[in-house]
Legacy VTK file of the C-alpha trace (Angstrom):
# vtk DataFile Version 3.0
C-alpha trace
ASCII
DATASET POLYDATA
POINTS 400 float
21.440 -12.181 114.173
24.473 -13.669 114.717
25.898 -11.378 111.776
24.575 -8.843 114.003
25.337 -9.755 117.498
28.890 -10.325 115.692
29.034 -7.132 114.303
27.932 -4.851 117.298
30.651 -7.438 119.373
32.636 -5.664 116.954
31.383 -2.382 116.911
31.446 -2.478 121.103
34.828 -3.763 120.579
35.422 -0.668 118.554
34.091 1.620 120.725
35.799 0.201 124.005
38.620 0.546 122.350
38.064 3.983 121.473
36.527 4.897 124.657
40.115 3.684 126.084
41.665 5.983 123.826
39.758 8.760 124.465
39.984 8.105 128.292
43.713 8.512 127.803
43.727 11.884 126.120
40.872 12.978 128.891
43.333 12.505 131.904
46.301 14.056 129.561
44.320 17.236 129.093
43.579 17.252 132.679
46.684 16.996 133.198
47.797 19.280 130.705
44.813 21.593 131.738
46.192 21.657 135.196
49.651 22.834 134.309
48.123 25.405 131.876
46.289 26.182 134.948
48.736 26.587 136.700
51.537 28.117 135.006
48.472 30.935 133.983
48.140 31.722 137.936
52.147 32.004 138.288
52.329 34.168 134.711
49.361 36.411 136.249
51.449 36.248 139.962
54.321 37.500 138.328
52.395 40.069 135.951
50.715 41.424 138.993
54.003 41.897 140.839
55.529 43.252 137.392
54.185 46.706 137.141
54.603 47.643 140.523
58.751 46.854 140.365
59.056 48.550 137.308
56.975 51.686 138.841
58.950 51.828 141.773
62.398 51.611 139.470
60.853 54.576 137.204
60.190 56.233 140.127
63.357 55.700 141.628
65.497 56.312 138.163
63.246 59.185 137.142
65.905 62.074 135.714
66.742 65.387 137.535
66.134 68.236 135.070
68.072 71.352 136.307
66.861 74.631 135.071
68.452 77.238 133.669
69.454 80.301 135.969
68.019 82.476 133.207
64.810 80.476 132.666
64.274 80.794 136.295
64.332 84.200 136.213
62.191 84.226 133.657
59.512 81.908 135.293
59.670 84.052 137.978
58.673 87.348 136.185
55.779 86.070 134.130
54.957 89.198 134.091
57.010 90.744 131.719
57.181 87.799 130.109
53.623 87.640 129.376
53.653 91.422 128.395
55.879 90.601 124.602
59.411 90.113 126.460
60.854 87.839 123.945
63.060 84.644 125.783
65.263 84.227 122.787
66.282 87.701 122.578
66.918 88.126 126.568
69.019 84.779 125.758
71.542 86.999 123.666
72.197 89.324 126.448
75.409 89.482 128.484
74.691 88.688 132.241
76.019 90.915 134.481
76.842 89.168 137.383
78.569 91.879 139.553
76.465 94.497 139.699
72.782 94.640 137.290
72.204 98.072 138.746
75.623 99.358 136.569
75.993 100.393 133.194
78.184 98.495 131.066
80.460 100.812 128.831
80.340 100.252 125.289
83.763 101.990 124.384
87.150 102.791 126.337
89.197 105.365 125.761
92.972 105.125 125.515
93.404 106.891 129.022
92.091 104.077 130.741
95.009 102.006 129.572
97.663 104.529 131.266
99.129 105.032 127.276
102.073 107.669 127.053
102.460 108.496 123.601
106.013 110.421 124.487
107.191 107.971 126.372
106.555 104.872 123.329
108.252 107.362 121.069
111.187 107.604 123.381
111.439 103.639 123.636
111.057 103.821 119.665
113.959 106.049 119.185
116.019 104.228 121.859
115.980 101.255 119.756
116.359 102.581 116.450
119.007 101.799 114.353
122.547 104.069 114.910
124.759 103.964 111.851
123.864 103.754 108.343
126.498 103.304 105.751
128.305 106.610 104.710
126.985 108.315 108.237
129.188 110.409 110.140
129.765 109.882 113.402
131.716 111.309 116.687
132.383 108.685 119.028
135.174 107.492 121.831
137.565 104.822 121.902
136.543 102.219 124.945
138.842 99.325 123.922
141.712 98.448 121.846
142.516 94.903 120.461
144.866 93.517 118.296
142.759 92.966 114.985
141.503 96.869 115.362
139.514 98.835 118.414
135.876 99.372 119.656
134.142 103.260 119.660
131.399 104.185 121.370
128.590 105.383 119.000
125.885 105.612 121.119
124.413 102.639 120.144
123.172 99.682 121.661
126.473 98.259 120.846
130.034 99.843 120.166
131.326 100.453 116.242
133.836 98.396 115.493
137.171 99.723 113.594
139.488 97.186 111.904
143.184 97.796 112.224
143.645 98.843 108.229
140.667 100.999 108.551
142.410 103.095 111.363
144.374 105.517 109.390
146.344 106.262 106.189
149.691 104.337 105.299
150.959 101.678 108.180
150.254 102.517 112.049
153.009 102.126 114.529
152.460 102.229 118.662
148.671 101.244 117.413
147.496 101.362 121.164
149.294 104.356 122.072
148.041 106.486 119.130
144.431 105.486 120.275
144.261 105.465 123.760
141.051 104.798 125.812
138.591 107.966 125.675
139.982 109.477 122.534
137.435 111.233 120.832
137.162 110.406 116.817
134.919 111.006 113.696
134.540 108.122 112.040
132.688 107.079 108.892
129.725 103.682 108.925
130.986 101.540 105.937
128.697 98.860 107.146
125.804 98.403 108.825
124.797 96.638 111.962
124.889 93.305 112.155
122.848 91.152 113.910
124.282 92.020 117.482
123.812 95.352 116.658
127.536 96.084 115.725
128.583 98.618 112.817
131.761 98.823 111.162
133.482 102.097 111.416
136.373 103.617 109.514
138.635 106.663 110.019
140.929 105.817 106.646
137.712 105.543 104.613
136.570 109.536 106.617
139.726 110.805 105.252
139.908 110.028 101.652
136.462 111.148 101.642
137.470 114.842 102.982
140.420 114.626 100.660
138.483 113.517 97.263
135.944 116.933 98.692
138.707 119.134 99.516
140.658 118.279 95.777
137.381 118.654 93.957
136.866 122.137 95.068
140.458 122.948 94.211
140.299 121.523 90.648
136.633 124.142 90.175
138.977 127.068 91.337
141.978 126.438 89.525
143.852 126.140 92.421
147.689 124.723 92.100
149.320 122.496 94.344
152.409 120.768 95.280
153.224 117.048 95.032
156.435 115.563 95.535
157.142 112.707 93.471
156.933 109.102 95.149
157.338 106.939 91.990
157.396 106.440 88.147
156.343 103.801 85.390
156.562 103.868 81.617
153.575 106.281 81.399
154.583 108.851 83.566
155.250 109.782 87.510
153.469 109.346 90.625
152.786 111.274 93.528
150.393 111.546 96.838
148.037 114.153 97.522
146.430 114.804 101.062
146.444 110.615 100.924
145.014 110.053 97.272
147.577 108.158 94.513
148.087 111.261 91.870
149.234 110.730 88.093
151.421 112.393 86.255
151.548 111.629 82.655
154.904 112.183 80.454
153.072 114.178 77.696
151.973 116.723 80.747
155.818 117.624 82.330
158.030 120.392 81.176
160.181 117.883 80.708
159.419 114.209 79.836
162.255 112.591 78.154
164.269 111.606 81.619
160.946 111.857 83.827
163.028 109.049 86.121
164.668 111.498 87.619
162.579 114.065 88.798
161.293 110.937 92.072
162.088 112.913 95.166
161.700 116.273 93.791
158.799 118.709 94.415
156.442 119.759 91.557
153.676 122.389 91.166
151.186 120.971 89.266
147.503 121.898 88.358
144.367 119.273 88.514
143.373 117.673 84.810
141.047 114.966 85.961
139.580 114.196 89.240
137.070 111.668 89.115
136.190 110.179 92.549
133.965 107.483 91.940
136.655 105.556 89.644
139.346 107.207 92.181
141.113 108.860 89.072
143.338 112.356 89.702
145.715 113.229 86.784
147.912 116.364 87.419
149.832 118.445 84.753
152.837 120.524 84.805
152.430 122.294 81.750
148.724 123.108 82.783
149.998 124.639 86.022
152.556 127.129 84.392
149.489 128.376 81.819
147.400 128.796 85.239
150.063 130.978 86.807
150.466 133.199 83.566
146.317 133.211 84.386
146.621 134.614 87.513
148.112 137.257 86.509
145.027 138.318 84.243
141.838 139.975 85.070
137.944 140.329 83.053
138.553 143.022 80.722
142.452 143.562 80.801
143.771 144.509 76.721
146.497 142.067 76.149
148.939 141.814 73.209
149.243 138.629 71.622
150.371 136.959 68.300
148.089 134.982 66.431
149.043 130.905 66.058
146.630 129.754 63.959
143.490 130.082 62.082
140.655 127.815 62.742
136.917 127.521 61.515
135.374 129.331 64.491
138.157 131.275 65.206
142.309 132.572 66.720
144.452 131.318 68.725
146.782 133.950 70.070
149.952 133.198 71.922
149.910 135.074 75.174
153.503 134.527 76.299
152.956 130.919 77.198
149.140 130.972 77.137
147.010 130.660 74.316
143.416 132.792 74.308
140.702 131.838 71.696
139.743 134.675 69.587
136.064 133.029 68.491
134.302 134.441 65.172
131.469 135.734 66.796
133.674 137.956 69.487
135.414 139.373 66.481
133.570 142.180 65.230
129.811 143.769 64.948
129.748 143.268 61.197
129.129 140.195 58.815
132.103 138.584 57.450
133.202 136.669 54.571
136.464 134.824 55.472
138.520 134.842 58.668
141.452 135.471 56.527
140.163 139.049 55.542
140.943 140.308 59.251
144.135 138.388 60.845
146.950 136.250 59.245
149.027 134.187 61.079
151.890 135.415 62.852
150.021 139.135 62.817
150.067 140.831 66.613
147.206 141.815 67.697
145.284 143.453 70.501
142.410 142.291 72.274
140.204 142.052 75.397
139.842 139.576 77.906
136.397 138.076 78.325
136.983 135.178 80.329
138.732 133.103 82.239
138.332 129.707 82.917
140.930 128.464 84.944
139.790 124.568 85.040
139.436 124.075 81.362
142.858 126.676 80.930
140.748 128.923 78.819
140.985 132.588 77.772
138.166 133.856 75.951
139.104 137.271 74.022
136.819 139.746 72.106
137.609 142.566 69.681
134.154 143.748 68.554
133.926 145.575 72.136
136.654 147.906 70.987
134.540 148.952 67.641
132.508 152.190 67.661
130.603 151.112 64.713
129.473 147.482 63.554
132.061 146.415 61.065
134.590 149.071 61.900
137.421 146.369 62.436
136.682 145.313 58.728
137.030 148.744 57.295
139.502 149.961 59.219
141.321 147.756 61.070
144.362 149.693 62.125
142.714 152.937 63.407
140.591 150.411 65.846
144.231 148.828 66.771
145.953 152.148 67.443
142.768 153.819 69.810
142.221 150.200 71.493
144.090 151.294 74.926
141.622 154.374 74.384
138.538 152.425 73.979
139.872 149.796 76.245
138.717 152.496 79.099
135.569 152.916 78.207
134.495 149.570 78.532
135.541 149.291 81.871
132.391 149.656 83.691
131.000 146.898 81.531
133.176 144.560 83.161
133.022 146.170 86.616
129.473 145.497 86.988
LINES 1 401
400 0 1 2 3 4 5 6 7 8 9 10 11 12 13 14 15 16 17 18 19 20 21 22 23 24 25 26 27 28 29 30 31 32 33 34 35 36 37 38 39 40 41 42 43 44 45 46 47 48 49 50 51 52 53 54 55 56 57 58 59 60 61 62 63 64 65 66 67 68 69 70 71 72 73 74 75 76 77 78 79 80 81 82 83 84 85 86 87 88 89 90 91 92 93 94 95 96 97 98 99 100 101 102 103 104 105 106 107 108 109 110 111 112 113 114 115 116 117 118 119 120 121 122 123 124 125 126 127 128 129 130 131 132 133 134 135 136 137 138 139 140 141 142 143 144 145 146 147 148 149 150 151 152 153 154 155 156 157 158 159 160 161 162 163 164 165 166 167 168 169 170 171 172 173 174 175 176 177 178 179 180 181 182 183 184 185 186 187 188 189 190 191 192 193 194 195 196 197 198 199 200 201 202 203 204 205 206 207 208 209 210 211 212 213 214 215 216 217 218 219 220 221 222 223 224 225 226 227 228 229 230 231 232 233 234 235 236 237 238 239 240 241 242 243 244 245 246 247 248 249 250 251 252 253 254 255 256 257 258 259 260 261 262 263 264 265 266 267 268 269 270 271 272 273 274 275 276 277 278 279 280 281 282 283 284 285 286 287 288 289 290 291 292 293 294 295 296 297 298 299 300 301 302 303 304 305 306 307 308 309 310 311 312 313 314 315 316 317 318 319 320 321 322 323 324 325 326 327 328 329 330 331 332 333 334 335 336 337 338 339 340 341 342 343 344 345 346 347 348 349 350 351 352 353 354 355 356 357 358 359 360 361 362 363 364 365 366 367 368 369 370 371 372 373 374 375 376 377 378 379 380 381 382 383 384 385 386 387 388 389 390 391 392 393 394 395 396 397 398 399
């Protein structure tokens, strides 16, 4: 019993002392319960109060939405909305926010812009260009410096003439030969630059008109007289209307003491002119054969004697002039030799078929004084003795 008693004294013991324990943890969940307690009723407090402050800040914070003008006026015609009016494609239309009841054009004409087609053209030509290089132009002398003067054009700016450029050979009293208003043709030899200025010449005008002018003289045979300025080894030199001449030894009368003959006039006649390489020869002896020339006329009988025999034809000495005498001016017939007609030295007569006084050439014919092809073959002197005869005849061949 004692084992017993001893063992629930043990047991109680056991138990008090777990009752003691559990009697702590009691009053720490009350506790703890409390605080739970608590703290729920503050968490609930505070969720309570919670919804209502962030209602009132969503209401107060709530965005502004501002429609669109257009989707206005589309909410207020549901009408035609609801009737197939698409909002997209009333989107893509212009607004017209002057006046709905007006059209809008789709195209303007050029009237509407006040355009003047005369009057652009006029502005275009006002500004074109004035003075391209070998134009020629009238213009007036407005100034006159030192280095060259200024003529008036008509141009946005005045020409400009360099002192050389003025004239031939060297200028004295430069201001007083070109006095302000003096009215000039000039030739462009360059074009504006880039304040609208040209260069002008007169010396480059004149050697133009001169190169023209001796051109046309050397196509008519024309003679002319130089006088002699100067001489070198090959020959003399001379000036013509401004142009350097040439005269070479080989073309004077006389060319062994050609030295002497500087300061003397001669009448020459033109061999070369050439006036892109600026080359003019002259020749003496040509202009003595051109004078004899003159003298001759399309279908004249001359008397000549013959100089020599050549392939396709004679040469026959016309008292300082030669004439050619070709083989197939000679006679009607068919021929064998040249020989079988003329020798050398043998006079003959004979017609005159051309003249070409640049080349120096007289063309003669004989077959025009046959009256049968061949005749001048067979009989030879009867044709000689009736040619002044049969000379006549032929006549108004050559006049028409």
């Amino acid at each position: 019993m004692k084992g017993v008693s001893d063992n629930n004294a043990q047991n109680n013991k056991q138990i008090k002392g777990n009752n003691e324990n559990l009697k702590k943890p009691l009053q720490v969940l009350h506790i703890s319960k409390k605080e739970s307690a608590k703290e729920k009723d503050e968490l609930e407090n505070e969720n309570k109060n919670t919804p209502k402050t962030i209602k009132t800040e969503v209401n107060t914070t709530k965005p502004q939405f501002i429609q669109d003008k257009r989707k206005v006026e589309i909410n207020n015609n549901k009408e035609s909305f609801n009737n197939g009016s698409n909002y997209y494609e009333d989107l893509n239309k212009p607004l017209n926010f002057l006046d709905e009841s007006k059209e809008i054009p789709l195209e303007r004409k050029v009237d509407e812009f006040d355009f003047d087609e005369s009057a652009f053209l006029e502005a275009l030509n006002a500004n074109e260009p004035i003075g391209t290089a070998g134009e020629t132009i009238t213009g007036k002398v407005i100034a006159t410096e030192s280095d060259g003067l200024y003529v008036d054009i008509g141009g946005k700016a005045p020409g400009f003439m360099p002192k050389k450029e003025c004239g031939l050979g060297v200028i004295t009293n430069f201001k007083d030969k070109f006095p302000n208003g003096l009215e000039m043709e000039v030739l462009v030899i360059k074009e504006q630059n880039a304040d609208g200025m040209v260069t002008v010449s007169a010396r480059a005008l004149i050697l133009r008109q001169s190169w023209e002018k001796v051109s046309n003289s050397a196509k008519n045979g024309e003679l002319i007289e130089v006088l002699i300025n100067g001489f070198n080894r090959g020959g003399l030199t001379c000036d013509v209307d401004g142009l350097r001449g040439f005269i070479p030894r080989s073309q004077l009368e006389e060319g062994k003491d050609h030295q002497s003959l500087v300061g003397k006039t001669l009448k020459v006649a033109f061999l070369e002119v050439n006036p892109e390489s600026r080359k003019l020869v002259l020749s003496e002896k040509k202009a003595s054969l051109v004078s004899k020339f003159a003298n001759l006329k399309l279908g004249q009988l001359i008397e000549g004697e013959v100089l020599a025999i050549k392939p396709y034809g004679f040469f026959v000495d016309l008292g300082g002039a030669s004439g050619l005498l070709h083989q197939s001016s000679l006679t009607k017939g068919s021929i064998r030799s040249l020989r079988e007609i003329f020798v050398e030295g043998e006079t003959i007569k004979a017609l005159v078929t051309e003249i070409d006084l640049e080349k120096g050439r007289i063309g003669l014919n004989t077959a025009l004084l046959e009256n049968s092809a061949g005749e001048l073959i067979i009989d030879k002197q009867t044709v000689m003795a009736e040619a002044s005869d049969r000379a006549l005849k032929t006549k108004t061949l050559f006049d028409k």
